[in-house]
Each structure stands twice: as C-alpha cells, then as structure tokens.
C-alpha positions as CSV (number, residue, x, y, z in Angstrom):
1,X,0.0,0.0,0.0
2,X,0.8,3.5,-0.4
3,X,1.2,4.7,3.6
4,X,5.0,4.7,4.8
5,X,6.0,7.8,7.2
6,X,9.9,6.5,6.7
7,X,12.2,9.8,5.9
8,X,15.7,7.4,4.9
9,X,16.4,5.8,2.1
10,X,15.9,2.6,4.0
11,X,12.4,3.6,4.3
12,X,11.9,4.4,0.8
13,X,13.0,1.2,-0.1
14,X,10.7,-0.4,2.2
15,X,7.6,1.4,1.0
16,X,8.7,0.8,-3.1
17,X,9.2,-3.0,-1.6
18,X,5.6,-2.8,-0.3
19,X,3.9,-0.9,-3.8
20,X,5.8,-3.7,-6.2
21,X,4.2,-6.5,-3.9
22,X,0.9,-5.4,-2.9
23,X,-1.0,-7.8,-5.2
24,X,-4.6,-6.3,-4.7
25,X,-5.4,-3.2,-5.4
26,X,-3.5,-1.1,-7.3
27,X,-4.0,0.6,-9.5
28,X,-2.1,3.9,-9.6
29,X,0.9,2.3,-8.3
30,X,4.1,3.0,-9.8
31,X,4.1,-0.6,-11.1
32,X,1.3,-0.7,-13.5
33,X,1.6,-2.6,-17.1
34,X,-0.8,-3.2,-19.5
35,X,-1.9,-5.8,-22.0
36,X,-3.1,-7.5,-25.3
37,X,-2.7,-11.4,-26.2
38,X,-4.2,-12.2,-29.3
39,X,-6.9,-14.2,-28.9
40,X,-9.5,-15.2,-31.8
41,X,-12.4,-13.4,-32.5
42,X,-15.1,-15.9,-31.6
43,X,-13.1,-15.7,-27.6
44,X,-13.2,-11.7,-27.3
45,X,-15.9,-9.2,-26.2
46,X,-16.1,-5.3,-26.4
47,X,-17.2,-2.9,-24.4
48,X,-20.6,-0.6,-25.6
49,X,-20.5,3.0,-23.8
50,X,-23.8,3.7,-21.8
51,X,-22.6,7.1,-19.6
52,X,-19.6,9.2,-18.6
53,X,-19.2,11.7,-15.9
54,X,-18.7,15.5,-17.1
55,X,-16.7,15.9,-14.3
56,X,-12.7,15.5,-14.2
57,X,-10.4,13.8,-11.5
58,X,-6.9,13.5,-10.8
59,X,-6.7,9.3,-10.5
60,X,-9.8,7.3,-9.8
61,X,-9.8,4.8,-7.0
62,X,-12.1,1.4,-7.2
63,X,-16.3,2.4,-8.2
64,X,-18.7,1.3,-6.1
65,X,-22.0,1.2,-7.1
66,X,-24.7,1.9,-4.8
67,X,-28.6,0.7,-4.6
68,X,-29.9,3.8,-6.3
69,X,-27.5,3.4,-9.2
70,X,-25.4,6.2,-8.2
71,X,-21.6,5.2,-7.8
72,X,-18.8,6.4,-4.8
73,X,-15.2,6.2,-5.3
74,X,-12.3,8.3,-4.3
75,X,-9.7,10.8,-6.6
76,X,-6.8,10.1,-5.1
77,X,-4.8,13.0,-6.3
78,X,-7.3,15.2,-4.6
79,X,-7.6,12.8,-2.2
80,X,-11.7,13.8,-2.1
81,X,-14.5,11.3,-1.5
82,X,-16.8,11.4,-3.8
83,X,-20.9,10.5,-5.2
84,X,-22.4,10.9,-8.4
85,X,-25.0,10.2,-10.8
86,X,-24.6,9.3,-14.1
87,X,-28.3,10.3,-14.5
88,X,-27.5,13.9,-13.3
89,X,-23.9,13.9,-14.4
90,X,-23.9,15.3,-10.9
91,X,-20.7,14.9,-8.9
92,X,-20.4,15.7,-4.8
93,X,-18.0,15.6,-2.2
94,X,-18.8,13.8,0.5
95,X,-16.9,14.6,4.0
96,X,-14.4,16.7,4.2
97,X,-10.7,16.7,4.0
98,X,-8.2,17.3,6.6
99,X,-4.4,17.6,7.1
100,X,-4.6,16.4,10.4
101,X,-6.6,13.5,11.3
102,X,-6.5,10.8,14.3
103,X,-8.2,8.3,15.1
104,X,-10.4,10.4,17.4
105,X,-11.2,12.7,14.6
106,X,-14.7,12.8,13.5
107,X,-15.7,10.2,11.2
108,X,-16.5,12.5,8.4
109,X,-12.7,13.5,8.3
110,X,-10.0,12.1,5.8
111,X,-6.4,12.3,5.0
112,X,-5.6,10.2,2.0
113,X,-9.2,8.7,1.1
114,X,-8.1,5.6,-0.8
115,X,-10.1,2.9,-1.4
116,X,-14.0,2.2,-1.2
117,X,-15.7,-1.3,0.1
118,X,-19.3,-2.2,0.0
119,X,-20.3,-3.8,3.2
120,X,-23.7,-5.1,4.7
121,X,-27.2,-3.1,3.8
122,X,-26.4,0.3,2.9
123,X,-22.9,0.8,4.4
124,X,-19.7,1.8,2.9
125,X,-16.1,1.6,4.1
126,X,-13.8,4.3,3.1
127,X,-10.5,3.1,3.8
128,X,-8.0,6.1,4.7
129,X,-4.3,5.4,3.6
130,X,-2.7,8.0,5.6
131,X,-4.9,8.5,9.0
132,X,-4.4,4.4,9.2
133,X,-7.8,4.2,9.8
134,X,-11.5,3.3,8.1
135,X,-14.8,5.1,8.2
136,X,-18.3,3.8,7.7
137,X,-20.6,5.8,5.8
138,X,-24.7,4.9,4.6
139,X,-25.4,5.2,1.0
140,X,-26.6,9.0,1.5
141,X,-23.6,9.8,2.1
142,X,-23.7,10.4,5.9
143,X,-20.6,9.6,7.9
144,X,-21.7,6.6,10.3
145,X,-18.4,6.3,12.8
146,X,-14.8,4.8,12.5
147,X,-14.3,0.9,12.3
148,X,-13.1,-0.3,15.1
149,X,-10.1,-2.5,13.9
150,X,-7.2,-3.8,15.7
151,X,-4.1,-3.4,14.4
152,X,-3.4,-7.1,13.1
153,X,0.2,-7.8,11.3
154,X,0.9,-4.1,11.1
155,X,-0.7,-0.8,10.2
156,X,-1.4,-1.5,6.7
157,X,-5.4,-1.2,6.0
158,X,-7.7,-3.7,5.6
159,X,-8.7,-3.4,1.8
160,X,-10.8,-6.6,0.9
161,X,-14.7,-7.1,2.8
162,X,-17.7,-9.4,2.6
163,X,-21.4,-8.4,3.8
164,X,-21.3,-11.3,6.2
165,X,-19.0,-9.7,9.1
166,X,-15.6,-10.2,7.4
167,X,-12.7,-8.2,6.4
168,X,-9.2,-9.8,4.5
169,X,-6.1,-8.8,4.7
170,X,-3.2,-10.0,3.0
171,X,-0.3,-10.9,5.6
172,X,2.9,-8.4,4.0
173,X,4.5,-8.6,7.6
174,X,5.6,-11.4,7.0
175,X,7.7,-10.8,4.0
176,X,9.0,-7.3,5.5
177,X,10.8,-9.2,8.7
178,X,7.9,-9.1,11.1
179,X,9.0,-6.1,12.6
180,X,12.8,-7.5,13.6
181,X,15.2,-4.9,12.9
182,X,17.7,-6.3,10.5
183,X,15.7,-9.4,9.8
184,X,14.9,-10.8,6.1
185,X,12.1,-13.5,5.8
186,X,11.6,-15.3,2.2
187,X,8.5,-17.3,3.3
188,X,7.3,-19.7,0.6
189,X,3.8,-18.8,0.9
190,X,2.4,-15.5,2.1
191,X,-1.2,-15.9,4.4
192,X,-4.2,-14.2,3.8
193,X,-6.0,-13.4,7.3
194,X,-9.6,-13.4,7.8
195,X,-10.7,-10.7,10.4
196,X,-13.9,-11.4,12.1
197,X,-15.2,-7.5,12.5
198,X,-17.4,-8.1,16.1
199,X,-14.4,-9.4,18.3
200,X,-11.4,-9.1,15.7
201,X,-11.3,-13.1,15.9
202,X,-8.3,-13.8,13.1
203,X,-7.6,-16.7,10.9
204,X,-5.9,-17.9,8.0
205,X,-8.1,-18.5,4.7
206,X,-5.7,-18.6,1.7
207,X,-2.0,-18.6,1.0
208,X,-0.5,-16.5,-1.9
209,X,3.0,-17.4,-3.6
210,X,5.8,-15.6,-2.3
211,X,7.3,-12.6,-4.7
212,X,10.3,-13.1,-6.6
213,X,13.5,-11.0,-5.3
214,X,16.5,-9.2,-6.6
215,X,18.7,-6.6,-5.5
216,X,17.3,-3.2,-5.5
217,X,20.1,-0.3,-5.3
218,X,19.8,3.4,-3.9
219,X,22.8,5.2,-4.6
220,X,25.1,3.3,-2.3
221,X,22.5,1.3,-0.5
222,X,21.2,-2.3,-1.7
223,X,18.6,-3.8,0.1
224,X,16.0,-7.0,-1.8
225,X,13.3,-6.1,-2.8
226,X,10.5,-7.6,-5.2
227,X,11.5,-8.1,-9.2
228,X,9.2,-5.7,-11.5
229,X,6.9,-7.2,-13.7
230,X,7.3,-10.7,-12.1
231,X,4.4,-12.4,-11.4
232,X,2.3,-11.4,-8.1
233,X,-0.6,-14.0,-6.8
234,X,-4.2,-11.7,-6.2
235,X,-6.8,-12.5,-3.5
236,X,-10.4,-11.0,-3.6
237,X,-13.4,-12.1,-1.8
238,X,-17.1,-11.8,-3.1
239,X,-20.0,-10.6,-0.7
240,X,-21.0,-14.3,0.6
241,X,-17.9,-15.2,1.5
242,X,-16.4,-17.4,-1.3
243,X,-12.9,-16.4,-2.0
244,X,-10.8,-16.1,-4.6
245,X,-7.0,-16.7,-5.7
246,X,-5.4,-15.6,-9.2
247,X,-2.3,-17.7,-9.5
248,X,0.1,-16.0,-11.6
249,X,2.7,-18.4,-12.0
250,X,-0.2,-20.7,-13.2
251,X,-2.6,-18.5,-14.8
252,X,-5.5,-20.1,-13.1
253,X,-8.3,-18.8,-10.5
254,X,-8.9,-21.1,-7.9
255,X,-12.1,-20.8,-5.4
256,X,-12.7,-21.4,-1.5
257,X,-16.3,-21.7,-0.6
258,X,-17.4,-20.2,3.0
259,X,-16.9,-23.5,4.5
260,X,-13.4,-23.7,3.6
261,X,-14.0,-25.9,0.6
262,X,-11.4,-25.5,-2.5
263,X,-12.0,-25.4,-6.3
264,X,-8.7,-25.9,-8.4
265,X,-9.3,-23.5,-11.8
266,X,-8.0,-24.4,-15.3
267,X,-4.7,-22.9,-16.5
268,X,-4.8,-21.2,-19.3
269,X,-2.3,-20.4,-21.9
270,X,-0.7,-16.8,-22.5
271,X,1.8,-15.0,-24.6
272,X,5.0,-14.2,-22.7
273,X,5.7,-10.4,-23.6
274,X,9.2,-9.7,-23.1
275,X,10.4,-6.6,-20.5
276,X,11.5,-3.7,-22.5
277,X,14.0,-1.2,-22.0
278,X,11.4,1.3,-22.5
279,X,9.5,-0.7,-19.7
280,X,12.2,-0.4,-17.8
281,X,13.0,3.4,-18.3
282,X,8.9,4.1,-17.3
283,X,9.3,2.3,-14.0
284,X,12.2,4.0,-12.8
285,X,10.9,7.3,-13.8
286,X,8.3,7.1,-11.6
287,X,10.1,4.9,-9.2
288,X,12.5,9.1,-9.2
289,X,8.9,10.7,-9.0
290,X,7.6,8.7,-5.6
291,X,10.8,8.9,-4.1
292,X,10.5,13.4,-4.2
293,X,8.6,12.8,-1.3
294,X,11.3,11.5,0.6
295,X,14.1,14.1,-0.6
296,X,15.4,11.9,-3.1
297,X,18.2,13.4,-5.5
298,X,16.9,13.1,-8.5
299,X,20.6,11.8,-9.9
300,X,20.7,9.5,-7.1
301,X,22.0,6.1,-9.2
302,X,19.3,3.5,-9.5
303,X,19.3,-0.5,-10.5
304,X,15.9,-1.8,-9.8
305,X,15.1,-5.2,-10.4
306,X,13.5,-6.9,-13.7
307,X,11.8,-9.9,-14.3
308,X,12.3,-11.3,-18.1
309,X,9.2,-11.2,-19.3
310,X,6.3,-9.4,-18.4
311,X,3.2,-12.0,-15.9
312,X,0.1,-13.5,-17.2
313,X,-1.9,-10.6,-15.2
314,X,-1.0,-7.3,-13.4
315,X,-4.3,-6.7,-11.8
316,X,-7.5,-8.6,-11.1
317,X,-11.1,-7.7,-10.0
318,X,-14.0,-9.9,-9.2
319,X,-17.4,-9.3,-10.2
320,X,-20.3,-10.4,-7.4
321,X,-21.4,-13.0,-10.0
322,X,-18.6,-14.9,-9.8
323,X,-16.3,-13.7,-12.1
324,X,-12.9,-12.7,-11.8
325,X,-11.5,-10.5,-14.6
326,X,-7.4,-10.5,-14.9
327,X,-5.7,-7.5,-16.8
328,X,-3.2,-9.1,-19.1
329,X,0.2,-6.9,-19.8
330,X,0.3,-5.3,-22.7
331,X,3.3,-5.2,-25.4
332,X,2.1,-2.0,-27.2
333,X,0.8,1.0,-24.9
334,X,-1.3,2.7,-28.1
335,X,-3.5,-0.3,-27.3
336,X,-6.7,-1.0,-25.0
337,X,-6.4,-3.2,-22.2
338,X,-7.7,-6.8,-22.2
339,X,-9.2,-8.6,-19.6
340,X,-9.3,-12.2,-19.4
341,X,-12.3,-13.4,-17.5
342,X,-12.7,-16.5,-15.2
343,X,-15.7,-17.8,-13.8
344,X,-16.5,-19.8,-10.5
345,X,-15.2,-23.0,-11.9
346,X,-12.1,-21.2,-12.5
347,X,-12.4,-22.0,-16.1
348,X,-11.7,-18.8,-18.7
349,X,-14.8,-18.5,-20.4
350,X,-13.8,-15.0,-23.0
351,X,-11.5,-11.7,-23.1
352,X,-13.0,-8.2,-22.9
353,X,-11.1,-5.6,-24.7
354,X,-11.3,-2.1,-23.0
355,X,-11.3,1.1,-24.9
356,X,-7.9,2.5,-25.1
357,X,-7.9,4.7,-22.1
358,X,-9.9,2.9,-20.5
359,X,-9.2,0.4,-17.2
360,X,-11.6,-1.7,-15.3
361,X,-12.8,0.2,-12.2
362,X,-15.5,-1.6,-10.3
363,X,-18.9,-4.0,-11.5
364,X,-22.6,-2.9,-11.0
365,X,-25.7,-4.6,-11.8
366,X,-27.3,-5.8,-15.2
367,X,-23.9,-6.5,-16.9
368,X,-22.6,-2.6,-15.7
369,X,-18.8,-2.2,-15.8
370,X,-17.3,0.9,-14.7
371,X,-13.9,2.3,-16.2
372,X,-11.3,5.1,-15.2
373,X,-11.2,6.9,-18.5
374,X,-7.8,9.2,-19.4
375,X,-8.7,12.1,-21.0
376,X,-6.4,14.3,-23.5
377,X,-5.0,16.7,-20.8
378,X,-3.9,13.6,-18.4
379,X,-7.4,14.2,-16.1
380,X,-9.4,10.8,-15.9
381,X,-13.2,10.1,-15.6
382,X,-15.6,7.5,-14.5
383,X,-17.7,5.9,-17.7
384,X,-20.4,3.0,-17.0
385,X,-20.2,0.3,-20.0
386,X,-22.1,-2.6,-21.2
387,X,-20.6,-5.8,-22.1
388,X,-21.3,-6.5,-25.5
C-alpha cells in the first residue's frame, strides 16, 4: 500500500518494496503494465459505452455502485471522497478533507481517502491510507463512525470485505521481517487473514505465492526487494464469502467456498511479452517521482530489479457474480487493455477488450462495468459500460 511515514532511504525502499508486492489493489501504483494477447475473434468481447461523468479527476480509486444506481469512489490525487449520478452527471463531495486527522477525529474526516468497500445493507467503508484508519458511511452519504479494527500484522489497511462480518487482509508482515530490525524473511507462501469485525477473531483462509527478489540499489544502499513485472498472486473475496485466488505463475483462479471448501481453476495459456527497456526506463521514472517525497536526489543512481518477461496478469477484479477479470500486460501501450475473464469453476470462459484509455474500475448490476477513463489533458473520468 501506499502509507510509509519513513524519511531514509531505508524507508523508501521499504515502502517501493511494499507498492511492487501489494497484489490487490493497485492501480495507480508506480508498477502498473498493460496488455493484449491475441486471442481469436469468436473468444473476445467489447465494451458498448452507456454514460460518462462531465466531471474531471486526478486518479480514480475502485467504483462502487450503490442501490440507487449512483456510484462512490475516491480521486486520489485530490484525495476527495466522492458521489455521483450518471443520470444527473452530478458529482459531490462527501466529508471533508483534513491535514490532520487521528483516530479520534470525526468520522466525516480524511487524509488520503483511498479505497472504497461495500459492506452489509447500505454501508460503505472508506479506507484512509494515511490516518491508518476506516470510516463507515450509509449510501446518503452520511458519515456513520470509524471501524473499530485492531491493528493485526501491522498498520497497513484492511482493503478486501464481505457483507457477512468479514474483512481480508493479505499478511505483507511477514515478507517485510515481522517487525525485527535487520531481519529478512523469504517465506514460501504469504497468508491471507480473515478478520472477524465483532471481536477481531483472526484466521488464515488462503496462502499467496511468495514474490520473486533481486537486488534493488539506492545510490550506495542495496537492500531486496520484489522483481518488476514478475508475477504477483491476487486474492479477492465476493459478498457471501467465497474467496478467490489468481495464480500467476499458473494463470489459473482457484475458489474457496465459505466453509473452507477449494475449487482448483484451469490454466490457461498466455503469450510471454518480453520486458523492455522502455518498460524499464517508465518504472524507474516514476520509481525518481515517488521517491520526491522523501528528498530523493533526483541523480541518485538506480538499479531496480527486472523480471524477463512481463506476468500473465497485473491486476484482477472480481465481479459479485462470480467472475474474476485479470488484466493481461500489454506489449504496445497505443493499445486498449484486455481482460481475461474467469468464472466460478475457475475456467476462462472469453477476453473483454477495454477502450484505449480505459481500465476496469469496479462491476454494478445488469452487466454494468465501470472504467477510469484518461482524457487528453492527463485528467481521468468514470464511464459506465455494457458488455457487448
């Protein structure tokens, strides 16, 4: 995740450790590829525009859509909660930002509003990268109060919720030395904990495959750290319960009912796209951009390290229905993303290509997807689609 208060280099590299391995969310992480594998015709889908927002953002977070249609997400460049209504083309702000939040401020409060989660009946969870903390709100937008959370296997948020009392977190500690000072665990699994919200009651529901490593060096410092563009496992939960895994080494989605049953998926063949030098160059661009935050010299020498070829998927989202959709990386960036699509049997069933600008965002009802859309000036929007 995106929250480190480190002001060394040593802390830098632990936060870039922590952005190349978080393998939920993120989008807008300095780690993001893109995709096309050719696929025949009869296999692919397309995307048929139904609305776009008038309005313009500075990144889009996740889209969550709400019982009345209307959608909430977050700009995290603004770092402004926000509503609207693709009817309306109205857009509102809900809460209010502050520079200095606790976690006694009111719950209508936010730092770094970051991520958005749909819990039971009509309550949200606004997950606040920098306060450390998350917020409930109903679907009016009224702030409810703050979640009360234990800290469980350090600070990082909870990111991942059912509606049945549950929230997921994926177990990073572990992988970052548990907190020893000077201590380097290469676990061969990482464990994804399930946090019972009334009592914090914690276990263990799914284990992810353990990052590949490589020296990472910061002018004279080297410290490991996890290889760009290798492949990352991604864990997601749908509101019953039933879990999900995207193996990436595999390229297969395997399921875990509520009562702890598994379903092995299908592999399924991909092209391996080959790590550029212009790939290369991008990432530590913005690696040099993230690290101005910290005081970084800009001429500060940098050897980051590569994987060979480019995963099977750099991001995944599951749809309520029991999908999962898996962003495959692309080879030529003047192309739309494509999303290869999984459902419950964990067998691939079709790709969707996305418009060029376009990236998967969040799911509604009636075969709704909603996309972050670029525009020409570098602003993005939110646009509902139609699978076609």
């Amino acid at each position: 995740m995106i929250v480190p208060h480190a002001r060394t280099f040593s802390g830098m590299l632990r936060m870039l450790f922590r952005l190349s391995t978080d393998s939920f969310l993120c989008t807008g992480t300095f780690i993001v590829a893109a995709a096309l594998a050719c696929r025949s015709a009869e296999s692919q889908s397309t995307l048929t525009p139904d609305a776009r927002l008038p309005a313009r953002f500075g990144m889009v977070s996740n889209v969550v859509e709400l019982e009345d249609g209307q959608v909430v997400f977050t700009d995290t460049r603004d770092k402004l909660f926000l509503r609207a209504d693709f009817k309306s083309g109205r857009v509102d702000t809900l809460g209010s930002k502050s520079d200095s939040v606790g976690p006694a401020s009111p719950a209508g409060q936010y730092k770094f509003p970051g991520w958005v989660a749909h819990l039971a009946g009509d309550t949200v969870a606004l997950v606040d990268f920098s306060a450390l903390r998350t917020t409930l709100w109903n679907e009016a937008g009224q702030p409810l109060g703050v979640l009360p959370l234990k800290e469980i296997s350090g600070n990082a948020p909870v990111l991942v919720y059912d509606t049945v009392g549950s929230g997921y977190k994926i177990d990073y500690q572990a992988v970052l030395g548990g907190g020893e000072p000077g201590r380097a665990l290469r676990p061969d699994s990482i464990p994804v904990l399930r946090i019972v919200l009334r009592g914090n009651v914690v276990d263990t529901v799914a284990r992810l495959a353990s990052p590949e490593y490589g020296d990472a060096v910061f002018g004279e410092e080297v410290q490991q750290a996890a290889r760009v563009f290798a492949p990352n496992d991604f864990f997601g939960v749908l509101p019953d319960g039933t879990a999900w895994v995207a193996r990436a080494r595999e390229n297969r989605v395997d399921w875990r009912s509520p009562d702890g049953r598994w379903v092995r998926g299908q592999t399924h063949a991909y092209p391996k796209v080959p790590v550029t030098d212009a790939d290369k160059a991008r990432v530590l661009a913005q690696v040099r951009e993230q690290g101005k935050q910290f005081g970084m010299p800009q001429d500060l020498p940098i050897v980051y390290p590569f994987a060979e070829t480019k995963p099977a998927f750099d991001f995944a989202l599951g749809r309520s229905t029991g999908e999962v959709w898996l962003q495959q990386p692309r080879k030529d960036e003047n192309s739309g993303l494509v999303y290869a699509v999984f459902d419950r049997k964990g067998e691939w069933r079709r790709d969707i290509v996305f418009p060029k600008e376009a990236s998967l965002a969040g799911f509604g009802d009636d075969g709704v997807v909603y996309a972050s859309v670029r525009n020409v000036d570098g602003s993005r929007t939110v646009a509902r689609y139609r699978v076609r």
